[in-house]
N, C-alpha and C positions, 0 to 999 in steps of 0.2 A: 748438180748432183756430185757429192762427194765422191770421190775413185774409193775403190774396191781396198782394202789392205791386204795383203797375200799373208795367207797364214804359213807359217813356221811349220813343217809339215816333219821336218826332222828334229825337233826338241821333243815329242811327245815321246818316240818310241826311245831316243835316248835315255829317259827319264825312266821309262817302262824297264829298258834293261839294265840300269843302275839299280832300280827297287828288285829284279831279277835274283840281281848279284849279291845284292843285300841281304836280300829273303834266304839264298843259297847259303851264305855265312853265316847266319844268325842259326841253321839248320846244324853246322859245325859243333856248334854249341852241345849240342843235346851228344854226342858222338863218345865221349867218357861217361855217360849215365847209360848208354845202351851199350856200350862194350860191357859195362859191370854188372847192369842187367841180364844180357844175355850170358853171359858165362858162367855166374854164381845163382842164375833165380834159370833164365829157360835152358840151358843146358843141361846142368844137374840134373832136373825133369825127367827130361827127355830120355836122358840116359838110363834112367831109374827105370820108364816105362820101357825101353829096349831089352835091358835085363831082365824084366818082370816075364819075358817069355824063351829065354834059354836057361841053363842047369847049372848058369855062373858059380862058380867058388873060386873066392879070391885065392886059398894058398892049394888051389888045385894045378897043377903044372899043364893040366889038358885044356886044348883051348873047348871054349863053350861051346856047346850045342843047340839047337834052334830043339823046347819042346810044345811051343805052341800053349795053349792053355794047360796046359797040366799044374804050371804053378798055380794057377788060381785054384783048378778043381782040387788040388788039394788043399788049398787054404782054405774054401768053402765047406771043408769036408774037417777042418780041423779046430774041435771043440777050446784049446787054447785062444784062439784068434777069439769066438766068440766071450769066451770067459775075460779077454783083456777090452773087449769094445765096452761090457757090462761093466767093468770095474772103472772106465773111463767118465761112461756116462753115469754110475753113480757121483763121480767126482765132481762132473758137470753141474749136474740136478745141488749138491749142496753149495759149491761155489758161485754159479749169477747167479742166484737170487741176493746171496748176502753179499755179494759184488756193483750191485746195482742199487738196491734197497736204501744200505746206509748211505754212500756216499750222496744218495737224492732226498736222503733224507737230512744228513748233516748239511749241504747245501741249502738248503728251505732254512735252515737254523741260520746257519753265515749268514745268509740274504737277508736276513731281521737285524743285523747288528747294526745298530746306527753309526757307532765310532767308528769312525775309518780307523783309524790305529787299530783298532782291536781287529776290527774285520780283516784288515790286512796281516797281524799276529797268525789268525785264526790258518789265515792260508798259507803264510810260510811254511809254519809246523806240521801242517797236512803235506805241504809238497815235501817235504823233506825226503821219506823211503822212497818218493820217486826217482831221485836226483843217485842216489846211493847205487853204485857198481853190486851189478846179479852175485859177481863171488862173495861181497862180502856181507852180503842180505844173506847168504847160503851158509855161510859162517856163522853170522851174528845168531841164528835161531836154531844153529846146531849148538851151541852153547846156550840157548835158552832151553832148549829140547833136552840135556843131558842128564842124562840118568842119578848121574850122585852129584854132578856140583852147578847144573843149571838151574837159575832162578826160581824155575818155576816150579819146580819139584820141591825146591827149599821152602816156597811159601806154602806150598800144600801139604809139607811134613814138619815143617819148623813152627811156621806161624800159625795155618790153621788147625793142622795139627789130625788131618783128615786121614794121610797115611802114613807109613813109618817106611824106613829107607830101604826096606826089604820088599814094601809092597807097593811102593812109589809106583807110580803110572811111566812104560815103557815107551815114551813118544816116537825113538825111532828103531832102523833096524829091520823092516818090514812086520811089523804087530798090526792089531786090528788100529792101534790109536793113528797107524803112519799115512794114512789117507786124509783125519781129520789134522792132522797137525799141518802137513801141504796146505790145505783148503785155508787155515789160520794167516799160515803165511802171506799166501798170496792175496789175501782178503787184505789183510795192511800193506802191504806193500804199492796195491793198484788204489788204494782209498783216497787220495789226496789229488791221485792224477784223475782219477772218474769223479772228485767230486768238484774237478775246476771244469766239466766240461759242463755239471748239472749247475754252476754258478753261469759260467756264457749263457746257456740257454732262458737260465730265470732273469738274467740282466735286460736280456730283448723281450719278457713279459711286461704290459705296462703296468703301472702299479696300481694304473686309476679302478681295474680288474678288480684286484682283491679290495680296493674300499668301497667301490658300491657293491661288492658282497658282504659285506661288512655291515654296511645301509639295509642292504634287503635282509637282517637278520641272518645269514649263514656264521657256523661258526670256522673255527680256524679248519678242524678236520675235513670239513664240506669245502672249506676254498683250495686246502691242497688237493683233493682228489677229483674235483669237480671243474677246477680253474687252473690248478700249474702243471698235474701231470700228462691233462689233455694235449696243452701247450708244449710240451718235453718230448712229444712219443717219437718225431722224429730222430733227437737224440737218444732213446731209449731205445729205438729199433738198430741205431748203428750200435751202441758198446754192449746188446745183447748178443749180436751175429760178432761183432767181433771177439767177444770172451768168449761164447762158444766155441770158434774153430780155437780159441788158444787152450782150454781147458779139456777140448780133446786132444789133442796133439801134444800135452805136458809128459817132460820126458826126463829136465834134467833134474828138478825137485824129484821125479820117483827114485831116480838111479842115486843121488847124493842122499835122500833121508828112507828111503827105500832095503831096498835087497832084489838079488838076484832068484831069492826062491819064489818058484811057482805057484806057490800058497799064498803069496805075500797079497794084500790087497792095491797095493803099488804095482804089480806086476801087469800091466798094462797095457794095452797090444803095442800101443809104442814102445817098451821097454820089450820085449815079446821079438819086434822086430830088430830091435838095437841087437839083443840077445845071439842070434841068428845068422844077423851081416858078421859081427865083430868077437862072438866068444865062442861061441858051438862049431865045434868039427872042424870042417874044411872051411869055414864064413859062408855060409848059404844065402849069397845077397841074390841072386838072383831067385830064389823063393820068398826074403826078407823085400825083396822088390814087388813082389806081388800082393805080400800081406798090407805093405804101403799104402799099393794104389787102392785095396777092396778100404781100406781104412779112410783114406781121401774120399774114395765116392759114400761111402755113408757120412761122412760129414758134409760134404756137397747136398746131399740129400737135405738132410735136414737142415741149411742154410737155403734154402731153396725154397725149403718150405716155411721156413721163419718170415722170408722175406714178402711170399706172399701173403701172409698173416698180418703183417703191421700193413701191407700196402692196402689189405681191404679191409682193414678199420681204418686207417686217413681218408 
């Protein structure tokens, strides 16, 4: 009978506290994403929700007071907040749809191009407003927007001849046009980036799908509706919930193509609260902290509810 071998009884937990140590360092790692996190994303929060229940005024020399709900009860009670929620989700309602629509619809087209050259053409040019810095997309359509010497007014009084330079169309400024001119912008701007996410997803569809639909008689309109957008709604359900909370929460297009008047259709409960913290009186952030948070939970809200919508149609 072969002798017994004595197991190593001190290599294993060695081992164990080397992978200890390991696992402890690699933890290091993560230590500059949650210092930046916490400071710039759960701080601010936090503090935002602390003010939202004292009588804070930044260029008040007294220190705050604790008043309990009061900032809310009066922001509940104050017809402005609801007039900028409305003017927000009007914004909303015109932006995804034509935020989501074309890009899934210009994708279904890319995805047909057999030439890769061309295919790949198709997509640089689409990514292009992606790539481009927020200032100078803010620029560039403030100069297409311009009353006497932007493009687009030159085509509409020069070329077609539709109006004359007295009664040209006022795109900014806060007029009724400065809400549809926002929604223009941002519609090209996000188009190329929403439509490479509708290409990923039509690339993982097989293609063998649409040919024996093809076989059974369906036509083209029946295979998108029927065959690619079934296949898509997971990514249809993330960049709806995601455009929604951005297209409520839009703040620096009202204020750059916008105005400060209260009439203005840009005037926005974001813009409402900007108003509030940083121009009015004393800076009322600590009421502008309340109008905040009522503005985050109706958008919570209805992300909330978005979400279970697409979960009980999958």
């Amino acid at each position: 009978m072969a002798p017994a071998i004595p197991h190593r009884t001190d290599a294993a937990p060695g081992r164990r506290l080397g992978d200890r140590r390991g696992d402890y360092a690699n933890w290091l790692f993560l230590v500059p994403a949650a210092f930046f996190f916490i400071g710039w994303q759960v701080y601010p929060i936090l503090r935002v929700f602390v003010l939202s229940f004292t009588d804070y005024r930044y260029l008040d020399i007294n220190p705050p007071e604790f008043v309990g709900l009061e900032n809310y009860a009066k922001a509940l009670a104050d017809p402005l907040l609801y007039t900028g929620l409305w003017r927000a989700f009007q914004f909303t309602v015109a932006f995804v749809p034509l935020t989501i629509l074309l890009p899934l619809m210009l994708a279904a087209l890319i995805d047909r191009v057999e030439s890769s050259w061309l295919s790949f053409f198709y997509r640089l040019v689409l990514l292009i407003p992606a790539v481009i810095p927020g200032p100078l997309i803010f620029v560039l359509w403030k100069w297409l927007y311009d009353f006497q010497i932007g493009p687009i007014n030159t085509i509409l009084v020069e070329w077609l001849g539709l109006f004359t330079r007295q009664t040209a169309p006022q795109w900014l400024g806060g007029t009724d046009l400065s809400l549809m001119a926002v929604v223009i912008m941002e519609v090209w701007w996000g188009l190329g980036y929403h439509t490479v996410f509708f290409l990923a997803g039509l690339a993982a569809i097989p293609k063998d799908l649409s040919e024996q639909g093809r076989i059974d008689g369906a036509s083209e309109w029946q295979l998108f509706w029927y065959v690619i957008v079934p296949r898509l709604l997971p990514i249809l359900s993330v960049l709806v919930v995601l455009r929604f909370g951005t297209a409520m929460s839009v703040i620096d297009e009202y204020l750059i193509f916008g105005a400060f008047d209260r009439m203005s259709p840009t005037y926005s409960w974001t813009v409402y609260m900007y108003d509030l913290a940083f121009r009015i009186g004393d800076w009322l952030q600590g009421y502008a902290s309340a109008i905040g948070w009522i503005g985050a939970l109706v958008m919570m809200v209805f992300v909330v509810g978005m979400l279970r919508l697409f979960r009980s149609r999958d």
